[in-house]
Structure formats: structure tokens, C-alpha cells
C-alpha positions as CSV (number, residue, x, y, z in Angstrom):
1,X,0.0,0.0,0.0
2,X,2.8,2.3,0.8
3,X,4.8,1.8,-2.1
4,X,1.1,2.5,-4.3
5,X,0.6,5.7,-2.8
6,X,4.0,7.0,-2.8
7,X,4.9,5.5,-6.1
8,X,2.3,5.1,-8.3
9,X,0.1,7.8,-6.5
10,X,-2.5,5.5,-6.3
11,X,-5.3,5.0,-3.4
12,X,-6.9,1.6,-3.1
13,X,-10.2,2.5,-1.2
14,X,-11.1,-0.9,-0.1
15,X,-9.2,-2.3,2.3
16,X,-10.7,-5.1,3.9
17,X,-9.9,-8.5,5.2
18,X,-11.2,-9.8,2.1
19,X,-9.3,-7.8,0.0
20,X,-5.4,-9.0,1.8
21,X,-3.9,-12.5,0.8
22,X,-1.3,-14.5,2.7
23,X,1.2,-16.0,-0.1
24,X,4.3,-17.9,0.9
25,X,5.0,-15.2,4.1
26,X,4.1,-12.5,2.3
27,X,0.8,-10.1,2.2
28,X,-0.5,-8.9,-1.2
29,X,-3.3,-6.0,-1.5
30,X,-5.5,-7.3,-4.0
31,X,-8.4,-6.5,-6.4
32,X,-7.8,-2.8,-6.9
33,X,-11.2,-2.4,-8.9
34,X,-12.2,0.7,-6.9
35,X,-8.7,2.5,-6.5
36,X,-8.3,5.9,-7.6
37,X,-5.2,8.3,-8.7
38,X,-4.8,10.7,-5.5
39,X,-5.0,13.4,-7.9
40,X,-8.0,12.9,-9.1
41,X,-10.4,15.1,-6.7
42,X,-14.0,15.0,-6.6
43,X,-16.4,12.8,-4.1
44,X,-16.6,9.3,-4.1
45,X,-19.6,7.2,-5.0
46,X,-21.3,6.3,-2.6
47,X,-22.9,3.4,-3.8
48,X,-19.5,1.2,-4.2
49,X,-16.7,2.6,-2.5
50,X,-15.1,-0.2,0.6
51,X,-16.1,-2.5,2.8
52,X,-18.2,-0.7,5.2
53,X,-17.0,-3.0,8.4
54,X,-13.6,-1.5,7.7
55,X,-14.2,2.2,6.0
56,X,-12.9,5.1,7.9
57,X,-15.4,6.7,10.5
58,X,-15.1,9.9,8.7
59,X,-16.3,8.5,5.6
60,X,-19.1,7.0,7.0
61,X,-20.1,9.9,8.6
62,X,-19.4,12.3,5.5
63,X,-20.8,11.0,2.8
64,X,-19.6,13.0,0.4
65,X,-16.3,13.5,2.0
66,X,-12.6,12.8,-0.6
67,X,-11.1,9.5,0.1
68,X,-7.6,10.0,1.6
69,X,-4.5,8.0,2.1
70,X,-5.4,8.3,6.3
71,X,-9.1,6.8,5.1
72,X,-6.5,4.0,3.6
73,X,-4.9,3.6,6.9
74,X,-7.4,3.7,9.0
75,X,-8.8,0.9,7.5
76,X,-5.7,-1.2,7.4
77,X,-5.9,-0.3,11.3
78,X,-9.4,-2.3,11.4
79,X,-7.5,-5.2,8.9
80,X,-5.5,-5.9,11.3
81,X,-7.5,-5.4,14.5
82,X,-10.4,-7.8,13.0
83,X,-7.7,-10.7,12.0
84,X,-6.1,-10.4,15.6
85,X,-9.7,-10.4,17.3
């Protein structure tokens, strides 16, 4: 995810535990379907973008709000604290 958004400036708006696979020691962020260029501004859709269990709070509560990389990371936050629960 890092090296996407610094990189390839590239946002992948729905991390989820669904969306992370465990291959030989190593996790891969997969289908990128509703990622987005971070310099493409403009609201998200609202009808398809993440996994609501695991979207940021502010996104859920703004629902027109921008998708940001801290949205991102927030979300790998609840990743993680779901597969340790």
C-alpha cells in the first residue's frame, strides 16, 4: 500500500480483510477495482466505494467526504485489529 501511494500515487479504497492475501510469508493487496489516482479530486460514490466494516469513521459519517490515504490507513488499522480479534 505504501509503495502504491507514494509511487504510483495510487489509493486503493477498499481495504478489507477480504481484499489482503497471505502468499508464501508474504501479504498482497488485491483486487484494486475501486482504486483511484490521489490526484483525481472529486467525491466518491457512494454506492460502491469499501467494505463498510472496515471504511474510515469519517467516511461513514461524511458521505460526500474525498477519500484520503489516512481513510486508507485507518482501514488497514481495522485489517489488522479484525484478524487479531
Amino acid at each position: 500500500h505504501k509503495d502504491a501511494f507514494e509511487l504510483a500515487k495510487v489509493l486503493h479504497r477498499d481495504l478489507s480483510v477480504g481484499n489482503v492475501v497471505i502468499y508464501k510469508g508474504k501479504g498482497y493487496l488485491i483486487n484494486w477495482d475501486l482504486s483511484k489516482l490521489v490526484n483525481i479530486q472529486g467525491p466518491r460514490q457512494t454506492t460502491c466505494t469499501g467494505t463498510w466494516q472496515f471504511m474510515s469513521v469519517y467516511l461513514i459519517e461524511h458521505k460526500y467526504a474525498i477519500h484520503t490515504v489516512k481513510d486508507d490507513l485507518e482501514s488497514s488499522f481495522y485489517v489488522v485489529l479484525w484478524t487479531a480479534l
